[in-house]
ROKEDO-363960 format. One record per residue (C-alpha): residue in one letter; residue number from 1; y, z, x. Coordinates in nm, 4 decimals, padded with zeros to 6 digits. Each point is the difference from the previous one (the first is absolute). Example, Ala and Ser with C-alpha at 12.3 -4.5 7.8 and 13.67 -1.06 7.14 Angstrom:
{"a" 1 {-00.4500 00.7800 01.2300}}
{"s" 2 {00.3440 -00.0660 00.1370}}
***
This chain:
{"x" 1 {00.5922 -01.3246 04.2882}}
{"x" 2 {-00.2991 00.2532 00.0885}}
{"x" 3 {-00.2826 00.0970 -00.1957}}
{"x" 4 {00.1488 00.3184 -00.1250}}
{"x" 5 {00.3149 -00.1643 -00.0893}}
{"x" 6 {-00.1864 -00.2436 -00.2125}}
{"x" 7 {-00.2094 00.3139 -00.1717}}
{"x" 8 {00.2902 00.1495 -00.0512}}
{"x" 9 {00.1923 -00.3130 -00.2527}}
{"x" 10 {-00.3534 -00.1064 -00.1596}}
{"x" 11 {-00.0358 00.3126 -00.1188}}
{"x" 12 {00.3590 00.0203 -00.1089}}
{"x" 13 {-00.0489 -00.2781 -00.1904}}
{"x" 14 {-00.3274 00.1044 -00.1683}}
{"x" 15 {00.1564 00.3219 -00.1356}}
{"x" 16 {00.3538 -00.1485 -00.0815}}
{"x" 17 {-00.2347 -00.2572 -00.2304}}
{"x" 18 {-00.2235 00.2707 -00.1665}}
{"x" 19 {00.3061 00.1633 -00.1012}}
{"x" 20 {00.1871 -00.2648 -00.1167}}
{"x" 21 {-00.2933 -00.1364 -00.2196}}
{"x" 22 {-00.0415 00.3104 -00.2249}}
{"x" 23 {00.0215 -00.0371 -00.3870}}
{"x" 24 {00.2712 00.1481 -00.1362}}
{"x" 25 {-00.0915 00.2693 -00.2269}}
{"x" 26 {-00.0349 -00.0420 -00.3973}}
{"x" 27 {00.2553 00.1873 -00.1870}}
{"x" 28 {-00.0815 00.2462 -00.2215}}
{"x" 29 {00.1144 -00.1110 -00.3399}}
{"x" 30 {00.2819 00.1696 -00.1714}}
{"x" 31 {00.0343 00.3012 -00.1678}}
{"x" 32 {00.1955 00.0395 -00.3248}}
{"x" 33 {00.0541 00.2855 -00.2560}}
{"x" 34 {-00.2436 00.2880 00.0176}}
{"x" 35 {-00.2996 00.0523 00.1107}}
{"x" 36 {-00.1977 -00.1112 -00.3236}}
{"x" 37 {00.1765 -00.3082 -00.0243}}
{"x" 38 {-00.0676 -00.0480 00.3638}}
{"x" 39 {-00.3340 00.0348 -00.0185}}
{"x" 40 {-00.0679 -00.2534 -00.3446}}
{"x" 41 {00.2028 -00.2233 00.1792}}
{"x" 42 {-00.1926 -00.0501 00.2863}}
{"x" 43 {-00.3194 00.0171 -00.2023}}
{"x" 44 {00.1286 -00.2922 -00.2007}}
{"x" 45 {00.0722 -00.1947 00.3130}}
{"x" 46 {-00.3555 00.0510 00.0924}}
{"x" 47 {-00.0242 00.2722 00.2511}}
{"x" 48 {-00.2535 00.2884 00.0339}}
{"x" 49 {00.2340 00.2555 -00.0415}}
{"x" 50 {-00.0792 00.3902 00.1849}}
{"x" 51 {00.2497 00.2939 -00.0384}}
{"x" 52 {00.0765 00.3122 00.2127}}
{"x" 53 {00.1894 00.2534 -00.2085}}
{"x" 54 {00.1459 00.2117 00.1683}}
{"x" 55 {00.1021 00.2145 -00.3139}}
{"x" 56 {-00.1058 00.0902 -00.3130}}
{"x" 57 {00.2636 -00.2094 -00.1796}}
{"x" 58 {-00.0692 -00.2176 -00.2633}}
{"x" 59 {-00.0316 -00.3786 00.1173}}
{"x" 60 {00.2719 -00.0681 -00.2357}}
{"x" 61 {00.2389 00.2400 00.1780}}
{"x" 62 {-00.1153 -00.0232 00.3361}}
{"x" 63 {00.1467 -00.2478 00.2460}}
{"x" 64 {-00.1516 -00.2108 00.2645}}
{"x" 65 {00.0585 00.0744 00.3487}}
{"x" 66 {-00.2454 -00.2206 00.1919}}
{"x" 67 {-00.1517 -00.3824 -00.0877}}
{"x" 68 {-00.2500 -00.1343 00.2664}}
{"x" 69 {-00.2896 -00.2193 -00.0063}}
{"x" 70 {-00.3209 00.0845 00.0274}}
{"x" 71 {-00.3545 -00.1484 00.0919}}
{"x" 72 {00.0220 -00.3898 -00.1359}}
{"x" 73 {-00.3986 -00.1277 -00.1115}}
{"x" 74 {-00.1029 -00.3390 -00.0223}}
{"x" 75 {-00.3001 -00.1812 -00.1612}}
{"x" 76 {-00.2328 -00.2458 00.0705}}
{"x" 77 {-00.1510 -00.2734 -00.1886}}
{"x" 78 {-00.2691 -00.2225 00.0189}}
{"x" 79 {-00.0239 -00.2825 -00.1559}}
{"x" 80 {-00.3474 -00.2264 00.0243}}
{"x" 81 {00.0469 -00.3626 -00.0414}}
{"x" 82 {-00.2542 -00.2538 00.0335}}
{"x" 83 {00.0905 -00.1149 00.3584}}
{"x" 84 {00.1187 00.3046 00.1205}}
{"x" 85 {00.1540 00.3940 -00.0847}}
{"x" 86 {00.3801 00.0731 00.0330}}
{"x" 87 {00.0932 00.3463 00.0739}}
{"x" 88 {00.3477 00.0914 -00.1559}}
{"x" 89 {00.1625 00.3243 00.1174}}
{"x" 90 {00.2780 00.1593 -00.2520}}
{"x" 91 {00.2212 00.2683 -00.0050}}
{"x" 92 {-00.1189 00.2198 -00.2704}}
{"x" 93 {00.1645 00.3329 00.0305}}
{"x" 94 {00.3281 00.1056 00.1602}}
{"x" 95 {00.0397 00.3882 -00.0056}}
{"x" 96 {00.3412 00.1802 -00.0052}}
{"x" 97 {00.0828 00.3723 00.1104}}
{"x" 98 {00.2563 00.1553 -00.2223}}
{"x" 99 {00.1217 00.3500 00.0811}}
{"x" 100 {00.1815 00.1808 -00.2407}}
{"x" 101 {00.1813 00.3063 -00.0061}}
***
């Protein structure tokens, strides 16, 4: 096999492993009801919730079109012990894009 030949599979194999190994994307939770009930649900569950209207429609009557997640932010923690400090990192916030119409 010659040196181009050889090029030729490693990098095959390279890229055929960087794609296989990606994460599958989080789904975005589900929607029920309007948007209003849409939007306290997800704020119960947690999430940082940010609508886009895209009318002038009451929540209550409008209806979502769109769920996607946003920015996710994480917190650190240090904690001091007598031999040594621990450093704990937790998810604090997850944020949620809503668009209603």
């Amino acid at each position: 096999m010659n040196k181009h030949a050889i090029a030729v599979a490693v990098t095959a194999g390279l890229a055929a492993g960087l794609i296989g190994s990606g994460a599958p994307a989080a789904a975005a939770p589900d929607v029920t009801g309007n948007a209003q009930q849409t939007i306290d649900d997800l704020r119960a569950q947690g999430y940082r919730v940010i609508v886009s209207r895209l009318s002038s429609k009451p929540l209550a009557e409008a209806n979502v079109v769109g769920v996607r997640h946003g920015q996710d932010f994480s917190q650190n923690w240090i904690v001091d012990d007598e031999d040594r400090d621990y450093v704990y990192n937790a998810l604090a916030v997850q944020t949620i894009y809503v668009d209603v119409n």
